[in-house]
Backbone bond lengths (Angstrom), bond angles and torsions (degrees), N, CA, C in turn:
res aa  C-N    CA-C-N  psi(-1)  N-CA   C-N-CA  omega(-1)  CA-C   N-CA-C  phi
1 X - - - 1.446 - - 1.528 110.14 -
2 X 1.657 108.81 -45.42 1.561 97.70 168.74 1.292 119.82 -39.21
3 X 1.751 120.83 -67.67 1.026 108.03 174.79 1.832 166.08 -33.05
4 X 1.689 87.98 -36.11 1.414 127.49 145.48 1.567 117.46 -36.98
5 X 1.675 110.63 -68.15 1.530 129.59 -165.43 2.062 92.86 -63.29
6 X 1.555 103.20 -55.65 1.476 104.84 -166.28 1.913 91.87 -59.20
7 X 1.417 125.42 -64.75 1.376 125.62 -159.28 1.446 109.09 -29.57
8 X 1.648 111.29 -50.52 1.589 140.69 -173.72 1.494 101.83 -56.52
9 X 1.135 97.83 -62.74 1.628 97.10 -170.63 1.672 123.00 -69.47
10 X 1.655 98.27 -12.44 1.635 95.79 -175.80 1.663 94.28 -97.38
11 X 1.054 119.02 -0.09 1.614 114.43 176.09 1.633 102.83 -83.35
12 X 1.450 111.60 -54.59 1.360 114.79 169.96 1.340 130.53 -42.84
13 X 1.174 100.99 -32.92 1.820 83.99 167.48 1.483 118.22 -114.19
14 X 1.292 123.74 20.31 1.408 120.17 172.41 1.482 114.99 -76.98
15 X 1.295 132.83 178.57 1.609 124.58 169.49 1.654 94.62 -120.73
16 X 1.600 83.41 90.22 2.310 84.32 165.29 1.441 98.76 -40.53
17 X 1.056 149.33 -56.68 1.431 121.83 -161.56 1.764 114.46 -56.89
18 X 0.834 113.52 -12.90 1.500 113.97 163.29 1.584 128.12 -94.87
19 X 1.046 105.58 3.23 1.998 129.07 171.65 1.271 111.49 -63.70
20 X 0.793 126.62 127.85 1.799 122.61 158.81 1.324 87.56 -63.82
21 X 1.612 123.20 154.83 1.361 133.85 162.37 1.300 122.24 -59.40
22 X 1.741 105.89 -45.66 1.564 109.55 172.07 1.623 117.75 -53.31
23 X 1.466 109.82 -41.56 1.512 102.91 -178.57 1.118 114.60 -73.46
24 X 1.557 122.44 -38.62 1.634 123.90 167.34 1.489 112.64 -23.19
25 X 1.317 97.62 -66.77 1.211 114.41 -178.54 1.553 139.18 -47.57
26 X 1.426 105.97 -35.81 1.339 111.28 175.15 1.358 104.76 -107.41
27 X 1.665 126.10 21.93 1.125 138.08 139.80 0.994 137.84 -54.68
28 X 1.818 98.69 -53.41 1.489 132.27 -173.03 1.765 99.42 -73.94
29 X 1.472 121.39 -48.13 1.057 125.56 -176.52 1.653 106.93 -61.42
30 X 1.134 138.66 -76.87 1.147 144.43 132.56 1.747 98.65 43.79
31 X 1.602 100.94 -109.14 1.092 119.60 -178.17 1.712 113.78 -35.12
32 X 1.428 117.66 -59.92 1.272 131.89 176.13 1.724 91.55 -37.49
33 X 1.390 126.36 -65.94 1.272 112.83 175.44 1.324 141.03 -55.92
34 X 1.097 100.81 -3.29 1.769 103.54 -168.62 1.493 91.40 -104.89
35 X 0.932 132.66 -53.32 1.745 164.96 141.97 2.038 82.01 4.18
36 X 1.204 109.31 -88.41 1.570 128.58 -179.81 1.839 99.64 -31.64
37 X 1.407 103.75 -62.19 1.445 104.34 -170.28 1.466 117.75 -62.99
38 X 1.248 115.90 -26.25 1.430 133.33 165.11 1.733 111.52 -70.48
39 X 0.704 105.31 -0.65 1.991 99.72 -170.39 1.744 84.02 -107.81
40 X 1.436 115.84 -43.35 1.821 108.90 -165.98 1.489 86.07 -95.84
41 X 1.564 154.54 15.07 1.317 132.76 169.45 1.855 76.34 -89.60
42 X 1.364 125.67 -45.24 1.217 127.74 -158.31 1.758 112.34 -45.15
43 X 1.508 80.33 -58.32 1.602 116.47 170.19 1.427 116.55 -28.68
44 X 1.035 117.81 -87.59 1.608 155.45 176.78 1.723 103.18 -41.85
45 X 1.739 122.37 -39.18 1.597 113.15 178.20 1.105 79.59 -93.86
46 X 1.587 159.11 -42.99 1.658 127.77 -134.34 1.986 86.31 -100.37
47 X 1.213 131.46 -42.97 1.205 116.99 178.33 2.319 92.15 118.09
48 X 1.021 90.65 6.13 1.562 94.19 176.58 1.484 109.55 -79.42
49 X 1.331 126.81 123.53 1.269 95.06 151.14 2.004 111.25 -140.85
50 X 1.299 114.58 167.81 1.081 130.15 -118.93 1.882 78.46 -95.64
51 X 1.234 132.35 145.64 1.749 115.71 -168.25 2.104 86.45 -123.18
């Protein structure tokens, strides 16, 4: 989850207009993944799972 909070927050203060698109991108992907792994760590302690 740290990782998540830091990924989030270092996107937040950058200015995408200064990004290469490619790095944006595997930024954006990135997060989306950690994001995913966080919903089934979520998953997996509360006993929810997603149908």
């Amino acid at each position: 989850m740290r990782e998540l909070s830091a990924a989030i927050d270092h996107l937040a203060i950058e200015d995408v207009s200064e990004i290469p698109r490619t790095e944006l991108t595997a930024q954006l992907i990135e997060l989306h993944w950690q994001m995913a792994r966080l919903q089934a760590q979520i998953g997996r302690r509360t006993g929810v799972r997603l149908l």
